[in-house]
N, C-alpha and C positions, 0 to 999 in steps of 0.2 A: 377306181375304188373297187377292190373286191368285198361281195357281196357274204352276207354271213350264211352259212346253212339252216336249214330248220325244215321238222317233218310234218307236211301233212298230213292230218290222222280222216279227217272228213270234209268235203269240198259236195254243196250242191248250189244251185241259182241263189237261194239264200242266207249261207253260212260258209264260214270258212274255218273250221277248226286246225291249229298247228301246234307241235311241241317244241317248244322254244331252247334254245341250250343256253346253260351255262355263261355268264361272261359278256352276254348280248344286252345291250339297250333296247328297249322295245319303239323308243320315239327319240326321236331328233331332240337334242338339246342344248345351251350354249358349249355346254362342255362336250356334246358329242355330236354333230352337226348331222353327222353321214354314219356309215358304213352298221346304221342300225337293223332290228328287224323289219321296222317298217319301210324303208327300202326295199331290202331283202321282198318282200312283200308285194308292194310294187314293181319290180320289176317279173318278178314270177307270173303277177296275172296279166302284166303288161305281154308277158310272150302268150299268154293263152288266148289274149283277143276276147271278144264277141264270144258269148256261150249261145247265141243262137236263139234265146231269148225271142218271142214276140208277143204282143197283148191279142187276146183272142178277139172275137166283133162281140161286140157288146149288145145287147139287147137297148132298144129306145127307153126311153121315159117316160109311161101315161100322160103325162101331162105336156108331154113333146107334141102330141097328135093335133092339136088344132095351130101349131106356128106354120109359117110358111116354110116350103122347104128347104131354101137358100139359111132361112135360120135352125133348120133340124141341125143341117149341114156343120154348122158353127158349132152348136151344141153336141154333135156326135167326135168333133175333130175336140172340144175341149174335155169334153168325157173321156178319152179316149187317152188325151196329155196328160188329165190327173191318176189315171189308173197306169201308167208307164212311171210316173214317179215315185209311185208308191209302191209296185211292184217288178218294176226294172231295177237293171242293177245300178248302182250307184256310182258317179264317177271316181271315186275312191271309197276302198270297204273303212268301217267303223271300227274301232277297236273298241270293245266293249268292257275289258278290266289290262291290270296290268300285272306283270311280275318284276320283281327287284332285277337288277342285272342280276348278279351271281343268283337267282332263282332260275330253277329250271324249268317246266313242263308244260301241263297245256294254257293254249290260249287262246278266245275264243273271236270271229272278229264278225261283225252282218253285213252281209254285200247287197242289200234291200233295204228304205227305208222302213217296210211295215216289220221284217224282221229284228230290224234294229230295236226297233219299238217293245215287239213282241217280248226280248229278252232283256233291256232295259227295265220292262215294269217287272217282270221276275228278280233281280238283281234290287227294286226299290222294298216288293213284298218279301225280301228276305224266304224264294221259295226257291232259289237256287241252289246247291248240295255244291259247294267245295271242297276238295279233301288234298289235303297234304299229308308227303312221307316226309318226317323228322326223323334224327336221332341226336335224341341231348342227353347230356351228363349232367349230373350236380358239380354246382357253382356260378354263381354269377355277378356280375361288379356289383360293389355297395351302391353305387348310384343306382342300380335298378329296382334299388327293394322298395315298394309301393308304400303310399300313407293307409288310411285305412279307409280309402274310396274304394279297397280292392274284394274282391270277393273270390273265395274260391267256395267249390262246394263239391260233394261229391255225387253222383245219381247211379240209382241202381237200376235191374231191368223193369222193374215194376210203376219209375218214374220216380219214387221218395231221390229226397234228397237232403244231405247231412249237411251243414257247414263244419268244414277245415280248417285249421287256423297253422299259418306259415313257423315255421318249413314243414312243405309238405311232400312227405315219401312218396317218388311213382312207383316205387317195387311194391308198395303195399295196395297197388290202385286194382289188382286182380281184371275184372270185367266189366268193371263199374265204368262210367264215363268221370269225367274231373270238368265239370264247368267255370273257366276265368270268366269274370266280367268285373272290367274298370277302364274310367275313359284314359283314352292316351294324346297324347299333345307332346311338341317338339320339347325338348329337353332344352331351356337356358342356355344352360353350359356348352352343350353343343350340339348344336341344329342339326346337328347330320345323324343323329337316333333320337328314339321318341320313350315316352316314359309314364306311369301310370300317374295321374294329376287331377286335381280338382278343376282344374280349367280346360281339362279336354272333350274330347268325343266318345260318347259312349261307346265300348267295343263287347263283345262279345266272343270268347272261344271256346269249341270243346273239342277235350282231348282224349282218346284210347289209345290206350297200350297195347298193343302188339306182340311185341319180344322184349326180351330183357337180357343180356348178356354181359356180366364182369361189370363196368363201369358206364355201359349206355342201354339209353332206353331206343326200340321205333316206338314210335307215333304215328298216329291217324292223328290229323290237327283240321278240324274245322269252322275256321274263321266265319263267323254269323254275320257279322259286319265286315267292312272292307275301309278298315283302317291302314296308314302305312307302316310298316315292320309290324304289322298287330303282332301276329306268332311269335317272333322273335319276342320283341315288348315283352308281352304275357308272361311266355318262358319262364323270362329273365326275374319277373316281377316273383316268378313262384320260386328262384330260386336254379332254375335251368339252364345253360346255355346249350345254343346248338354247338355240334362239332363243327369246328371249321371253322366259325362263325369270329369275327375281328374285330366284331364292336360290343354282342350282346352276351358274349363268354369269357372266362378266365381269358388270359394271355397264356398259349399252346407252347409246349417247349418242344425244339427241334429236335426229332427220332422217336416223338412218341405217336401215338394213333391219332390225336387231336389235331397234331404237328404235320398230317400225310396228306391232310387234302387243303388244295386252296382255297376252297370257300366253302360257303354254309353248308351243311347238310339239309337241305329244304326243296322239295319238289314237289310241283303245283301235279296231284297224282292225277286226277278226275275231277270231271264237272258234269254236273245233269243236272239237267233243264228242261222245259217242253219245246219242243224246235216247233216252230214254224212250218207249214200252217196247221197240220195237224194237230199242234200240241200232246203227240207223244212223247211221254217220258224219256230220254235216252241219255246214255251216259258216256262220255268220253276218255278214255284213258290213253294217257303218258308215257311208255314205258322210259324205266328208270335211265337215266344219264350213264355213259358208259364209267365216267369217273366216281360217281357212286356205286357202281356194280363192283368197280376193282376195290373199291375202300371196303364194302360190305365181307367180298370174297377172301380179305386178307385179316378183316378184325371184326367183326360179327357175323360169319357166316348161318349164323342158323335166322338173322333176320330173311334169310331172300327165301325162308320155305314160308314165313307166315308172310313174306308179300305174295307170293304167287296162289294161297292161298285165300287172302282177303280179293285178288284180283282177281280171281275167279267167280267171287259171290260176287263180285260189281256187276261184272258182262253178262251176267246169265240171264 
């Protein structure tokens, strides 16, 4: 089985950040048993061994002092096994969220149960920052267009905020943000995309605009919830598809710029989070998939100056 690639952006005792490409399944499934990134995964830390890892000596327990010693004993060796589970590394790391196959970028996994934890409750308080690169055009199937469980709105820097009503222009969206939120749930007709509905899951996304060139928008897209296709979903519901994109977009005709890439335009760009154990803020970024660089370079070039400048206020 050959093993898929993927970059490691930050690796310590307990994290493991990597940028995922394109095309990859992130876990085993009946349709794709092996040659996933979790493999891929696996085997990687499998060759690095033992990080060297040990639990410090632990100070007694006041209330240790009057047992016999043969029982301190007991107590220091079981103190000693609960602090190595909780802070050893784990016999296999966690994966903490996921990405579509054809989704690119990072992904974040904890190789410690307390970190696992750590970023777990981040991910439940919705205190984690997700941010994807988009770029959609207007258009999207009938079936995608929402009832009226959908909400858009628009927020400006001050925090006001307008309700929009559909179709709504992203050329007109200036520096304002555009907030979706409506629940999504598998679509009937066909289980393999999901659609705004009254018997779904609450989702949340907001989106900024970036660049605008000819017939496509970037985006900054970030998903507040961690629904499945949410961005997509949303998009589509406002009226968007991604480029590329085979389920939540027009049908691409062959030799045009919609027609050039195989799949989505959607890259998982950055994540920040407070890491373990410090809980400083820090931010992880993705850099862009080379087959989004060559699509960007031949029919939006003037999106890669506002990435590389929004990418510069991330890391600073």
């Amino acid at each position: 089985m050959e093993l898929a690639p993927f970059q490691v952006l930050y690796q310590d005792h307990h994290l493991l950040i990597v940028n995922k490409p394109a095309g990859l399944v992130i876990h085993p499934t009946y349709k794709h048993p092996d040659g996933t990134l979790w493999d891929a995964l696996l085997d990687y830390l499998s060759q690095q061994g033992d990080d060297g890892w040990q639990p410090p000596v632990l100070a007694d327990k006041p209330e240790w002092v009057n047992a016999p010693e043969h029982v301190q004993s007991i107590l220091r060796e079981q103190q000693r096994a609960r602090y190595t589970k909780e802070q050893g590394l784990l016999p296999r790391p966690c994966l903490l969220h996921r990405l579509d196959k054809d989704t690119s970028g990072v992904v974040a996994l904890a190789r410690t149960e307390v970190a696992r934890r750590h970023v777990i409750r981040q991910f439940e308080e919705h205190t984690i920052v997700k941010r994807y690169l988009a770029v959609a055009q207007k258009g999207a199937p009938d079936w995608a267009r929402p009832p009226t469980a959908f909400t858009v709105r628009r927020r400006n820097a001050s925090g006001e905020e307008i309700m929009e009503q559909l179709p709504f222009a992203l050329a007109t969206l200036g520096d304002d943000e555009l907030l979706l939120q409506g629940p999504l749930q598998r679509d009937s007709d066909d289980r393999r995309r999901c659609i705004v509905g009254l018997e779904g899951q609450q989702a949340t996304t907001l989106v900024r605009l970036l660049a605008t060139e000819g017939d496509f928008f970037l985006l900054e897209v970030r998903p507040m919830t961690g629904r499945t296709h949410q961005i997509r979903a949303h998009l589509a519901a406002t009226g968007y598809g991604l480029v590329g994109d085979q389920v939540y977009a027009l049908p691409a005709r062959v030799g045009t710029p919609q027609g050039a890439l195989g799949r989505q335009f959607l890259h998982a760009w950055s994540l920040e989070f407070g890491r373990y154990p410090d809980n400083d803020r820090v931010t992880f970024v993705a850099p862009l998939a080379n087959d989004l660089i060559a699509w960007m370079e031949r029919y939006f070039p003037s999106s890669l100056g506002a990435i590389h400048a929004t990418t510069t206020l991330l890391i600073r």
